[in-house]
Structures are given as structure tokens and as C-alpha cells.
C-alpha positions as CSV (number, residue, x, y, z in Angstrom):
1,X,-80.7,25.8,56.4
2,X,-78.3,22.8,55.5
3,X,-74.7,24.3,55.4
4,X,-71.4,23.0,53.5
5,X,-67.7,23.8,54.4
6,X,-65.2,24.1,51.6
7,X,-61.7,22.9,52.3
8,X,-60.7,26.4,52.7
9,X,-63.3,27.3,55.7
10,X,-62.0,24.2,57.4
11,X,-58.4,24.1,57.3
12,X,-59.5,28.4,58.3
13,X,-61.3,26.9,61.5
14,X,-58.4,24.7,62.8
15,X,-56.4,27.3,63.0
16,X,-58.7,29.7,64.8
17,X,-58.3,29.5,68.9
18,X,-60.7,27.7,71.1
19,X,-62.8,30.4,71.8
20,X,-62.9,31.7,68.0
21,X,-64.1,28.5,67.2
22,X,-66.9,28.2,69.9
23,X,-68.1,31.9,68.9
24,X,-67.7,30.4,65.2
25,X,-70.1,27.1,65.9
26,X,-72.4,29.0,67.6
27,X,-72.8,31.8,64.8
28,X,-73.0,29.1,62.5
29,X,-75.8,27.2,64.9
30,X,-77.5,30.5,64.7
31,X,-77.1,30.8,60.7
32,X,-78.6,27.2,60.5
33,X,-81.8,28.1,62.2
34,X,-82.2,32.0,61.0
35,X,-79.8,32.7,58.4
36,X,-80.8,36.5,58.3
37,X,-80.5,37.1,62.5
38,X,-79.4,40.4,63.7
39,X,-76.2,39.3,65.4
40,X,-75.0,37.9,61.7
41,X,-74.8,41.3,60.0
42,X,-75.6,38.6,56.8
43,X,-74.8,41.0,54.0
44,X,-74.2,40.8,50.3
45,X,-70.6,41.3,49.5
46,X,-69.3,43.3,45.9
47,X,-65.9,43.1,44.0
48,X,-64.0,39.9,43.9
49,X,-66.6,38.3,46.3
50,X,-69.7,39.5,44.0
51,X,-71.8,36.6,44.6
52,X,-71.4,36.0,47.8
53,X,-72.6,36.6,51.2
54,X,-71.1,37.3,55.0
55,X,-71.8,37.1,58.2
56,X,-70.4,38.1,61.4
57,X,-68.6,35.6,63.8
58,X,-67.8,37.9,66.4
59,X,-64.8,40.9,67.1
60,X,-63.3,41.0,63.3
61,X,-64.1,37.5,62.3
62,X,-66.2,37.4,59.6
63,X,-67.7,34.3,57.2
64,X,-67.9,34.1,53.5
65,X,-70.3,31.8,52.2
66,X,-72.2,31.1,48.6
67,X,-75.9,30.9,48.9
68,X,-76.3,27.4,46.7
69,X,-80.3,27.1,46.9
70,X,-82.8,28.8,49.2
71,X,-81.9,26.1,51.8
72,X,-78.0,25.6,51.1
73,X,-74.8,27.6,52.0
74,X,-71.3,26.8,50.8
75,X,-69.0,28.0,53.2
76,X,-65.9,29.3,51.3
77,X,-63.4,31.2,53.8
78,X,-63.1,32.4,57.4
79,X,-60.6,35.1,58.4
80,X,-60.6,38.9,59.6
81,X,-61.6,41.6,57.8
82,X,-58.0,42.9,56.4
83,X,-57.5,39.0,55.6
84,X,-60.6,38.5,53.6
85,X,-61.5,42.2,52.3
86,X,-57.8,43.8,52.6
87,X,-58.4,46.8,54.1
């Protein structure tokens, strides 16, 4: 799976602490060689974010992404679940 970060998920990331963003690289690893792995949760997402699809970074971090092809992911946003979902 080739993945692509938008702006968004990356100015997300650098704000994250240093252990968020190991758990983050290595969920994202994992995503790159089995996109549909357990410990991803990878689930189709409704309402504003009908479309796309997230996956489980660890605690309440989850990862919003926009399946381009069969074999590429646009990473859109990074946050908790109130931050991306609002409740």
C-alpha cells in the first residue's frame, strides 16, 4: 500500500508527543503492509467523513484517510475522537 499525507495529517503529527508519533509510524507501518489488520479497527466512516476510512493509532488517536486506488491512501487528519468525530 503506497500512502500520502495531506498538509493537515502532517502539521497533526508534529504536534503529537514522541511516543504518539512512534505508536503513529508504527500503525501506519502496519497499514502499509496490511491495511485491513486487526489492531487498525480500519472502518468506513458516515456523515461529514462519508467517503472515508479510519484507523486506530492507539488510546483515542485515530487516522482518517481517503482510499485513492486499491493500492493508495490519502491521509487527511489525525486527532482524538471528540476532535475528529465531536463526540
Amino acid at each position: 500500500m503506497i500512502v500520502r499525507f495531506h498538509k493537515n495529517f502532517k502539521k497533526r503529527y508534529k504536534k503529537l508527543r514522541q511516543k504518539e508519533r512512534v505508536r503513529c509510524e508504527e500503525r501506519v507501518g502496519l497499514f502499509m503492509q496490511d491495511p485491513f489488520h486487526l489492531l487498525l479497527n480500519n472502518h468506513a466512516l458516515g456523515g461529514e467523513y462519508k467517503g472515508y476510512r479510519s484507523i486506530n493509532i492507539g488510546g483515542d488517536l485515530r487516522a482518517i484517510y481517503e482510499p485513492v486506488s486499491q493500492n493508495v491512501a490519502f491521509f487527511i487528519t489525525l486527532g482524538t475522537h471528540p476532535e475528529l468525530y465531536g463526540s
